[in-house]
Backbone as a printed PyTorch tensor [residue, N CA C, xyz], in Angstrom:
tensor([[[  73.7390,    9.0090,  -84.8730],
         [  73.8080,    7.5850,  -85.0980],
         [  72.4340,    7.0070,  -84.7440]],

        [[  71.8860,    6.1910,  -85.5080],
         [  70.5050,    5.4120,  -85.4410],
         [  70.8040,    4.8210,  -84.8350]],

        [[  69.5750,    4.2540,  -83.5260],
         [  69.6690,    2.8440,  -82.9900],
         [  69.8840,    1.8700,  -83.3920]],

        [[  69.5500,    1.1580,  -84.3130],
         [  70.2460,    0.2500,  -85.2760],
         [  71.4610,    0.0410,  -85.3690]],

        [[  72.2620,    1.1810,  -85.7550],
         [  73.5880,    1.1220,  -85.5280],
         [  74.3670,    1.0770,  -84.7570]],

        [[  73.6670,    1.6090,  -83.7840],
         [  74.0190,    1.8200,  -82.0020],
         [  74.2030,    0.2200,  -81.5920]],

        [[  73.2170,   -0.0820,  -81.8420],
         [  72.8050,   -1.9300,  -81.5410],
         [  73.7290,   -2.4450,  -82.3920]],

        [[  73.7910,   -2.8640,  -83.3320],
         [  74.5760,   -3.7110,  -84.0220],
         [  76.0980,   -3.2290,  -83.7930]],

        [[  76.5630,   -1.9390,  -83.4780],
         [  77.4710,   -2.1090,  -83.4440],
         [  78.1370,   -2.7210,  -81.6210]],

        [[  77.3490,   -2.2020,  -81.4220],
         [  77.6660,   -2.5850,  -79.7730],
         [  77.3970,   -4.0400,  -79.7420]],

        [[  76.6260,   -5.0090,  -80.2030],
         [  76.8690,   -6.6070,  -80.3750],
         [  77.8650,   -6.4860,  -81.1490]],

        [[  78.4310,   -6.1500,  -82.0880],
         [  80.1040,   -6.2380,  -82.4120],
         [  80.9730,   -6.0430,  -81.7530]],

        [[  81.2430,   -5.2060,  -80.5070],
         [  81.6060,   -4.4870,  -80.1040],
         [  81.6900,   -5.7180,  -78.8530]],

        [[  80.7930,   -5.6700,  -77.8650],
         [  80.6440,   -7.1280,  -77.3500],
         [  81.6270,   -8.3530,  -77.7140]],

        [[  81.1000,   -8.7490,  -78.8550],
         [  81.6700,  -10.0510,  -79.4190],
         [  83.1630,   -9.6960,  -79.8380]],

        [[  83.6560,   -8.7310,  -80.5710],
         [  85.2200,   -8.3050,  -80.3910],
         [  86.0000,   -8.5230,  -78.9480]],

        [[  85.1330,   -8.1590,  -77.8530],
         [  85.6880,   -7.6440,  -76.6650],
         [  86.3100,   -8.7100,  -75.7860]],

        [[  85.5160,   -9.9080,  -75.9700],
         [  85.1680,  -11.0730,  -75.9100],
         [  85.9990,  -11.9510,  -76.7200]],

        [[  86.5260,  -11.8670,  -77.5460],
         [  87.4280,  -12.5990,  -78.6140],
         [  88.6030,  -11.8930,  -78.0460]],

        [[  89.0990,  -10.6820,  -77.8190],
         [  89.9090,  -10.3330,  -77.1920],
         [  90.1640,  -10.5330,  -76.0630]],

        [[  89.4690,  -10.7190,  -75.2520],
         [  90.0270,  -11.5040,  -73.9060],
         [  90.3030,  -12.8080,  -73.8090]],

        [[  89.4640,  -13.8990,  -75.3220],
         [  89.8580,  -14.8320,  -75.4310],
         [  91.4270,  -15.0880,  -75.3900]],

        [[  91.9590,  -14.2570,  -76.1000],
         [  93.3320,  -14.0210,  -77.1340],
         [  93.7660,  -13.7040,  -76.1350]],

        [[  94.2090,  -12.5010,  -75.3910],
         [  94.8540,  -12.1880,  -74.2030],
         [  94.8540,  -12.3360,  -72.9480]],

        [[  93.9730,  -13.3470,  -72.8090],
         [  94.0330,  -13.5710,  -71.3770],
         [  93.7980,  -15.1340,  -71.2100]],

        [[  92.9330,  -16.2630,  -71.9610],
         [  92.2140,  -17.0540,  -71.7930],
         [  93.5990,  -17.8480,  -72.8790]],

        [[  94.2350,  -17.8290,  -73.8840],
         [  95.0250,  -18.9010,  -74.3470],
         [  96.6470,  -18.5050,  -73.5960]],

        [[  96.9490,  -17.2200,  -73.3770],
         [  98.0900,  -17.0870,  -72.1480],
         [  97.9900,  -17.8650,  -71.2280]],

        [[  97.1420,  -17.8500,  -70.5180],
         [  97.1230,  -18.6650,  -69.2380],
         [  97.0600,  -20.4000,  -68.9440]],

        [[  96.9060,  -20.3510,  -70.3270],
         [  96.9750,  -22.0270,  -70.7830],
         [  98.4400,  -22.7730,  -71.1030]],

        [[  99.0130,  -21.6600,  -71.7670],
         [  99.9280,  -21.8330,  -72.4640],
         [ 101.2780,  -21.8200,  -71.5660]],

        [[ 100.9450,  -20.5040,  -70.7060],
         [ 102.5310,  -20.3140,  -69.7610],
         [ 102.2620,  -20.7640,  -68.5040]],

        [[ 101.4550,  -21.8360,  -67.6780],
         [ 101.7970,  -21.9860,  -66.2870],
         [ 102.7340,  -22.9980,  -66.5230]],

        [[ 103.3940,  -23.7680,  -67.8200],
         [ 104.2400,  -24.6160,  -67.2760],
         [ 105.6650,  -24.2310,  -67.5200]],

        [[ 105.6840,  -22.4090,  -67.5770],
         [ 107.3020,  -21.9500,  -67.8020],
         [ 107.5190,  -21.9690,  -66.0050]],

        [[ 106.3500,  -21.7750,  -64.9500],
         [ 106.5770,  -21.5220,  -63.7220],
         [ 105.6280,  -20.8770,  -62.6960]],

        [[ 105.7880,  -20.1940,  -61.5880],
         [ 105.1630,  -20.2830,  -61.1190],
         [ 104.7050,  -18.2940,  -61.1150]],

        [[ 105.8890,  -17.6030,  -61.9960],
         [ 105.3050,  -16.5280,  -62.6330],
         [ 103.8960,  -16.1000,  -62.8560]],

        [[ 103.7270,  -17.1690,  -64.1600],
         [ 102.5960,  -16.6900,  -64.5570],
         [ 101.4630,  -17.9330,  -64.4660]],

        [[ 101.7440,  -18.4880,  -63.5090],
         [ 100.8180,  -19.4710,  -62.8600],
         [  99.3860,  -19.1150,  -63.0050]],

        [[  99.3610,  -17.9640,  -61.7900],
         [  97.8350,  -17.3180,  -61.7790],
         [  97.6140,  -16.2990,  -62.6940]],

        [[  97.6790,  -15.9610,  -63.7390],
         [  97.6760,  -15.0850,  -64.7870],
         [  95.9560,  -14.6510,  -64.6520]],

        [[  95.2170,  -15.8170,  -64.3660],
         [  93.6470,  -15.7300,  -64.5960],
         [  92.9350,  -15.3470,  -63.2750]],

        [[  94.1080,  -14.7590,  -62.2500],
         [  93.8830,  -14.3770,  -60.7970],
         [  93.2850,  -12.2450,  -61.0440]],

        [[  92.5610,  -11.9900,  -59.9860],
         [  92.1060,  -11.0380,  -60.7130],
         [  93.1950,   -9.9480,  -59.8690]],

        [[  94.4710,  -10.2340,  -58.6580],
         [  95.3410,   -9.7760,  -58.3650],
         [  96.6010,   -9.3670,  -59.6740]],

        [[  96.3830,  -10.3730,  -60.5240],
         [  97.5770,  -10.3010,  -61.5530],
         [  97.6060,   -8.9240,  -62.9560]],

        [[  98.6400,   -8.0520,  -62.9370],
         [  98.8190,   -7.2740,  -63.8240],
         [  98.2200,   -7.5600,  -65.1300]],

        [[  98.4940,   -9.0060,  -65.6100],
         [  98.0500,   -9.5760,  -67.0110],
         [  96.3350,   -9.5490,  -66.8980]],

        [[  95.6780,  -10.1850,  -65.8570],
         [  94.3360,   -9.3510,  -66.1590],
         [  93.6990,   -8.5080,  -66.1750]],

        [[  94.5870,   -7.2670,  -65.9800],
         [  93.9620,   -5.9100,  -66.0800],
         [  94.2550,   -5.4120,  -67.5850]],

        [[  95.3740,   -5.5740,  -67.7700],
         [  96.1710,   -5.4130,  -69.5600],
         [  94.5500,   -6.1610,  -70.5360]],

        [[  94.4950,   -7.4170,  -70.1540],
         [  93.2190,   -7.6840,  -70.9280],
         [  92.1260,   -7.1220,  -70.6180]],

        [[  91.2240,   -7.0300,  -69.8580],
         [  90.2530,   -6.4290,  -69.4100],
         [  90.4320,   -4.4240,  -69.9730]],

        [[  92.1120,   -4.0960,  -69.7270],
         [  91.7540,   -2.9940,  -70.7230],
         [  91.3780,   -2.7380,  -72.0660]],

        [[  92.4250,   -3.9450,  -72.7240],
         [  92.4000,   -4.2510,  -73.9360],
         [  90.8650,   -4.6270,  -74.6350]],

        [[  90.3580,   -5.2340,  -73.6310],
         [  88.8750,   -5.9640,  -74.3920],
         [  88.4330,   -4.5800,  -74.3060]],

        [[  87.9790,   -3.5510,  -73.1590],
         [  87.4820,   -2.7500,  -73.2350],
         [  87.8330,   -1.5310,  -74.0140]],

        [[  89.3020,   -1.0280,  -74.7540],
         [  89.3660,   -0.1580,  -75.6220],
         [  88.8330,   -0.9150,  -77.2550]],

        [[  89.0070,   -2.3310,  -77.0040],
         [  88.7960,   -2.8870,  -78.3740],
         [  86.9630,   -2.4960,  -78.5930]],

        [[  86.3990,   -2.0670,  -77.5820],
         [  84.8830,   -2.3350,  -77.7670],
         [  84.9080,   -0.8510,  -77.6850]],

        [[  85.4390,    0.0430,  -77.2520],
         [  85.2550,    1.8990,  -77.6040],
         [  85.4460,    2.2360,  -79.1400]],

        [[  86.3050,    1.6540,  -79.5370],
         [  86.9730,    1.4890,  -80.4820],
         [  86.0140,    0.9920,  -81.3960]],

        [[  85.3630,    0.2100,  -81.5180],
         [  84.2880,   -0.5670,  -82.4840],
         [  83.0660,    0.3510,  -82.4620]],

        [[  82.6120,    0.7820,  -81.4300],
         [  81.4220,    1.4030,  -81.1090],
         [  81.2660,    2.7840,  -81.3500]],

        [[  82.5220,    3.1520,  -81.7880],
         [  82.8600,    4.4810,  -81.9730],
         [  83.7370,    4.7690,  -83.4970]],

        [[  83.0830,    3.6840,  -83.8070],
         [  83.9430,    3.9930,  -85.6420],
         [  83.8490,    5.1210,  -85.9870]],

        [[  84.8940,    6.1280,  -86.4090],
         [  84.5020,    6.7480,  -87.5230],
         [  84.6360,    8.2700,  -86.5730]],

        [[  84.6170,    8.3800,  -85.3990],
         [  84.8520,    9.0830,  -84.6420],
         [  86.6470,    9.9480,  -83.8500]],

        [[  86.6540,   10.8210,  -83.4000],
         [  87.7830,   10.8670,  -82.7000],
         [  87.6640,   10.3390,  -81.5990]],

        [[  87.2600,    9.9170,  -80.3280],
         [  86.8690,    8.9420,  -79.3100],
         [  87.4660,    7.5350,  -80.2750]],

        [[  86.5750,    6.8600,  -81.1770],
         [  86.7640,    5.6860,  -81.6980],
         [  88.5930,    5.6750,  -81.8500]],

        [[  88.7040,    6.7560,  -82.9610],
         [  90.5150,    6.6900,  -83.2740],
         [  91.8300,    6.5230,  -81.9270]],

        [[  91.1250,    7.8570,  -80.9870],
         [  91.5010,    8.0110,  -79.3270],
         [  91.9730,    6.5330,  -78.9850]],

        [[  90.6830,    5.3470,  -78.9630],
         [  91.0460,    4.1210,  -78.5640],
         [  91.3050,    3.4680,  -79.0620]],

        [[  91.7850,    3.1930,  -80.6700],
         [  92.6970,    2.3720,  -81.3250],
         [  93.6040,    2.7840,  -80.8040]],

        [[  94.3380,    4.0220,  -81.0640],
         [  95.7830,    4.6240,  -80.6630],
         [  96.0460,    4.0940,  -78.9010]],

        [[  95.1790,    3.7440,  -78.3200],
         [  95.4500,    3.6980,  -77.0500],
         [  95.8410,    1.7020,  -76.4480]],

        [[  94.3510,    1.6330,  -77.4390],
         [  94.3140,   -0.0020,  -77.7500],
         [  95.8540,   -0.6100,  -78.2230]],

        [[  96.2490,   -0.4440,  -79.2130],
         [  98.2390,   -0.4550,  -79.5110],
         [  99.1310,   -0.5390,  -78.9710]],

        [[  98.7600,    1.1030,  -78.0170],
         [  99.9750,    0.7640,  -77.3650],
         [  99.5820,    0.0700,  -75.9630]],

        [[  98.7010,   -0.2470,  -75.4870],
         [  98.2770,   -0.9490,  -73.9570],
         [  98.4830,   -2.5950,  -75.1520]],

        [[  97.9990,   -2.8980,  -76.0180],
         [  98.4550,   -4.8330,  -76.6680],
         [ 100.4460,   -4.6340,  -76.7440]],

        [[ 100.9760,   -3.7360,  -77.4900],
         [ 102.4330,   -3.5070,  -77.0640],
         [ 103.1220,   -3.8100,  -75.8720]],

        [[ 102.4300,   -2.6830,  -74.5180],
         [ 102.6560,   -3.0270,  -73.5020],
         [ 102.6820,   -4.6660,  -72.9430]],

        [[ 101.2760,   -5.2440,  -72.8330],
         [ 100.8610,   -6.2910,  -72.3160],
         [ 102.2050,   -7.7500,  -73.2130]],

        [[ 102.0420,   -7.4990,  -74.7540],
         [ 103.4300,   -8.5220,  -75.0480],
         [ 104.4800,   -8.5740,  -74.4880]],

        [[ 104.8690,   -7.1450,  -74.5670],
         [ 106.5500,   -7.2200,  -73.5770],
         [ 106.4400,   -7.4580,  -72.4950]],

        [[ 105.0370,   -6.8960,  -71.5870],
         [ 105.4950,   -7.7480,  -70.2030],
         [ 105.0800,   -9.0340,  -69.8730]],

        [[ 104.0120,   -9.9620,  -70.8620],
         [ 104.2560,  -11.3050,  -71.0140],
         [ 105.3300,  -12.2310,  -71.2460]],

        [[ 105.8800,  -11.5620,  -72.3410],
         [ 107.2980,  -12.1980,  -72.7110],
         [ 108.4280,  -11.7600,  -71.9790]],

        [[ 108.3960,  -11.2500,  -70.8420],
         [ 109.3600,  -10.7140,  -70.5500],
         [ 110.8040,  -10.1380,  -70.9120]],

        [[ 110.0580,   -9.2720,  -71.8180],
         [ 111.0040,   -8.6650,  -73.2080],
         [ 111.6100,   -9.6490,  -73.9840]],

        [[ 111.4710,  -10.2040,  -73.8590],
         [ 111.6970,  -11.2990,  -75.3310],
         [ 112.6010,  -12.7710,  -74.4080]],

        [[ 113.1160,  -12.4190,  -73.6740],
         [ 113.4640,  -13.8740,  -72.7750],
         [ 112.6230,  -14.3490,  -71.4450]],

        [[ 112.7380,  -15.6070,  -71.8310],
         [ 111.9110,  -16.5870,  -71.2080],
         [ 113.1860,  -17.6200,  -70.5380]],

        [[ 113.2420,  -17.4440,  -69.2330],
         [ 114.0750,  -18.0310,  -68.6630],
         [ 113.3550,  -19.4280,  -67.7000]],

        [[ 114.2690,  -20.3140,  -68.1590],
         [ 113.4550,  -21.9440,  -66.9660],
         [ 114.4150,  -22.6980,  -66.2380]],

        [[ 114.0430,  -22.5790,  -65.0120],
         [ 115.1310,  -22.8920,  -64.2080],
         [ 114.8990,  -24.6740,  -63.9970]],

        [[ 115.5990,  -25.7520,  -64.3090],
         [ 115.2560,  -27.0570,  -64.0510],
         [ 116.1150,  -27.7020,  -63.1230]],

        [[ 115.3720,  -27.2120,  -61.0810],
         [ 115.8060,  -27.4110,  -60.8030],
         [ 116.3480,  -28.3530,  -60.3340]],

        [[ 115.9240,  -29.8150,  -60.7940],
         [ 116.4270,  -31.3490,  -60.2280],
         [ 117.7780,  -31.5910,  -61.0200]],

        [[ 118.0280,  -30.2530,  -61.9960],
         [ 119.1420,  -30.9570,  -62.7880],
         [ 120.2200,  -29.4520,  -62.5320]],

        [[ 119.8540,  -28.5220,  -62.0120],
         [ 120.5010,  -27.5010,  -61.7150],
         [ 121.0090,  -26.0680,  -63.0660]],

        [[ 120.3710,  -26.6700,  -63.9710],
         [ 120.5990,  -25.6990,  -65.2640],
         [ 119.4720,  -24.5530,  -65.4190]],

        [[ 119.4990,  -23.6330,  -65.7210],
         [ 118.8300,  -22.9590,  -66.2330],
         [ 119.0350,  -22.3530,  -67.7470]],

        [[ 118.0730,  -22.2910,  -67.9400],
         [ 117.5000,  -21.9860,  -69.9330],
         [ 116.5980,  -20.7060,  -70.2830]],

        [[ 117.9380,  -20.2140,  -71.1320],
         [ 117.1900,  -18.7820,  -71.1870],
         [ 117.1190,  -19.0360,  -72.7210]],

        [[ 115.7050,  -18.8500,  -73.2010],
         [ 115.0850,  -18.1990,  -74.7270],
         [ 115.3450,  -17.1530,  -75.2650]],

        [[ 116.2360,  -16.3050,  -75.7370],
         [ 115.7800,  -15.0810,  -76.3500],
         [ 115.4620,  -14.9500,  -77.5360]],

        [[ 113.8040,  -14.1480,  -78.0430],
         [ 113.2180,  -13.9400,  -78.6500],
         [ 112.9320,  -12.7960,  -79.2910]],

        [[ 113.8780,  -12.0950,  -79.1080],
         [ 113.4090,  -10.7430,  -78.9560],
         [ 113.0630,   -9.8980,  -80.6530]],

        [[ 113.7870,  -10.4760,  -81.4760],
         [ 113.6560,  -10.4680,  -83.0820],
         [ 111.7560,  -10.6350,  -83.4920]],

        [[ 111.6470,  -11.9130,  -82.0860],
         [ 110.8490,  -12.5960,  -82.9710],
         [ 109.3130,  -11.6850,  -81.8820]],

        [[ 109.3670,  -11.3080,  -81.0280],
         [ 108.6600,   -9.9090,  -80.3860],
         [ 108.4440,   -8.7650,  -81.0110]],

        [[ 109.7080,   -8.4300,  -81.6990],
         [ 109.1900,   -7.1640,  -82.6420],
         [ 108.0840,   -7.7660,  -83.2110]],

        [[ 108.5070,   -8.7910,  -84.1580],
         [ 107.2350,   -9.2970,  -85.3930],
         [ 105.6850,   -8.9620,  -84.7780]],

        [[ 106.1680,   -9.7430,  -83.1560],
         [ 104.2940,   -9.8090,  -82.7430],
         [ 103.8510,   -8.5040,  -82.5740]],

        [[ 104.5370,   -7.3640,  -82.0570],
         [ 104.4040,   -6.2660,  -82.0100],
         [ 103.9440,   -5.4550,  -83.2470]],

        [[ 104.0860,   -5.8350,  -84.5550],
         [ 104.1450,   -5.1930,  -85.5790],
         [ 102.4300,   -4.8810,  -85.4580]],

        [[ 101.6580,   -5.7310,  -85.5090],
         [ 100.4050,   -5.6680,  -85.9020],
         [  99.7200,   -4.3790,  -85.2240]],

        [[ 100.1370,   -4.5780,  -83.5560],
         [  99.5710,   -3.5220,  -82.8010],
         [  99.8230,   -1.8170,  -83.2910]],

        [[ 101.3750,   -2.1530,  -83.9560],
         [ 101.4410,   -0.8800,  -84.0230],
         [ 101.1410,    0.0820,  -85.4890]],

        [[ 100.6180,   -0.8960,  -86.3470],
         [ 100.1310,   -0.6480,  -87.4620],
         [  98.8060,   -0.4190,  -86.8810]],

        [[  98.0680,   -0.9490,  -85.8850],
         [  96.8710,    0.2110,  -85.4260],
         [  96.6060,    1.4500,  -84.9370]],

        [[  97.9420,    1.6740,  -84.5260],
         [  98.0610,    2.5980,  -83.8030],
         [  98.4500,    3.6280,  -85.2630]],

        [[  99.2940,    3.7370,  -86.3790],
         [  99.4380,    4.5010,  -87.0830],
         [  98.0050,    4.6200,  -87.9170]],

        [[  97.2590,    3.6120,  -87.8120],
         [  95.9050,    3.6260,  -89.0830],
         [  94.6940,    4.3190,  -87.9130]],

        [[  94.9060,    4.5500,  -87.2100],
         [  93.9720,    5.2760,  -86.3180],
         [  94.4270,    6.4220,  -86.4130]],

        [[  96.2260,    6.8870,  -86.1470],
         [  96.5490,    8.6670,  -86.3560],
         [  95.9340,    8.9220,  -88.3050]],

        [[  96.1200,    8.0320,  -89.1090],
         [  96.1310,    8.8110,  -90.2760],
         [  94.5790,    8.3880,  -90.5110]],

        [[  93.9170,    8.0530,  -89.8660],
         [  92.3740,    8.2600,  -89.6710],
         [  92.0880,    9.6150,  -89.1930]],

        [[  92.2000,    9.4780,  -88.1580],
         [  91.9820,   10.7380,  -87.3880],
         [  92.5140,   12.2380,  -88.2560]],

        [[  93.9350,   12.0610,  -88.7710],
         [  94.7340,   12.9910,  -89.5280],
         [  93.4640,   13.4390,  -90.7230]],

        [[  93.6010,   12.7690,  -91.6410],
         [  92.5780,   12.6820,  -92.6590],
         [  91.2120,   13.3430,  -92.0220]],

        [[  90.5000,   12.5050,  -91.2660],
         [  89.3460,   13.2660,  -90.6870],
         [  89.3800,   14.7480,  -90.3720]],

        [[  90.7300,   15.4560,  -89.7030],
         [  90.8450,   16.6700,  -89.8850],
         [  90.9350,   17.2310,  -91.1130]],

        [[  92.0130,   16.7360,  -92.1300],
         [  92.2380,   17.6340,  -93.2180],
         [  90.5970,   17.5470,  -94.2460]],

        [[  90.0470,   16.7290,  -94.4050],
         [  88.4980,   16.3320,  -94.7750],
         [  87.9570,   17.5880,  -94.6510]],

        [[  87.8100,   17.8890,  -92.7630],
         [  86.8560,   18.8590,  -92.2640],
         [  87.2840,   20.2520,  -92.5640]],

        [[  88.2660,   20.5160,  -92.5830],
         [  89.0290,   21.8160,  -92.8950],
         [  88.6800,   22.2800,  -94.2930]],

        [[  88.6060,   21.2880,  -95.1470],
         [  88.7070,   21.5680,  -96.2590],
         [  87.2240,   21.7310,  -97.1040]],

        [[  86.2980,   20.9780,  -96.1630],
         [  85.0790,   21.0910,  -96.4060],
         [  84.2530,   22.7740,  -95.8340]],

        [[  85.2210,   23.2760,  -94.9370],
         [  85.0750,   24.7750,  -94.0390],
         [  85.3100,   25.6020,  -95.3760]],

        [[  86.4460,   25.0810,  -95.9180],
         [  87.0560,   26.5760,  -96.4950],
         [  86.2110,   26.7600,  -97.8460]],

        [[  85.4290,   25.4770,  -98.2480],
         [  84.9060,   25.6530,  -99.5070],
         [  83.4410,   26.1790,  -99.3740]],

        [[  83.1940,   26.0200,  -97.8910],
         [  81.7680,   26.5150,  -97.6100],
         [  82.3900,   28.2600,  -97.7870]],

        [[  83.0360,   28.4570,  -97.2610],
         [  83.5860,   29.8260,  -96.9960],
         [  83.9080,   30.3950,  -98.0940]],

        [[  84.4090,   30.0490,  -99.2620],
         [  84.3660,   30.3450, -100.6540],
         [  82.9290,   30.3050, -101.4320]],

        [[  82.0250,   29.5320, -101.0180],
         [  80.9840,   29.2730, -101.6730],
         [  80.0780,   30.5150, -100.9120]],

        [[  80.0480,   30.9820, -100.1620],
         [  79.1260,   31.7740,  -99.6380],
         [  79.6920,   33.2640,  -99.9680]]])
């Protein structure tokens, strides 16, 4: 790989990583301190949810920097299922419970239909990275056997 490419992809790589922590960590924490006091500190560096991002930004940037590679594919497939993980334990599997206590009711959401959906995306990375990777083997194999015929 040329420096050039090295560089440009790693400022992609950067700026992905960075948009991804936007997304998983920086509009969460906006969004859910007023279900409670759960996920209050979400942006605390004690909290589970900022390590899920901070992994996430960082497989999203192995992953970029490593196109085209098995390492690169390695961390899509890994990237998937750690954004999988991090939804369900945001959403707390699909219900969102709020306790209002001046009036004594509590309100449970279940979402859980609507969790698969968000889930879908992650895990369509995770299959386009195996049949990357898949392909990249059958490619190389096949490029062996014709050297091996040709000689």
């Amino acid at each position: 790989m040329s420096a050039r490419t090295f560089f440009s992809r790693l400022a992609y790589a950067v700026a992905m990583a960075l948009l991804t922590l936007f997304v998983f960590l920086y509009i969460p924490s906006r969004i859910l301190p007023g279900f409670g006091g759960e996920y209050s500190n979400i942006l605390s560096y004690e909290s589970l949810f900022f390590y899920y991002a901070l992994l996430i930004g960082f497989l999203e940037g192995i992953r970029i920097l490593f196109r085209g590679t098995y390492i690169g594919d390695g961390a899509g497939i890994f990237n998937g299922v750690a954004q999988i993980f991090y939804i369900y334990l945001l959403t707390s599997g699909g219900v969102f419970t709020i306790n209002l206590a001046t009036q004594g009711i509590d309100v449970a959401i279940d979402f859980r239909t609507i969790l698969y959906l968000m889930m879908i995306p992650s895990a369509l990375s995770i299959v386009s990275s195996i049949v990357n990777a898949t392909s990249r083997i059958s490619v190389t194999r096949t490029r062996e056997v014709e050297e091996i015929v040709l000689r």
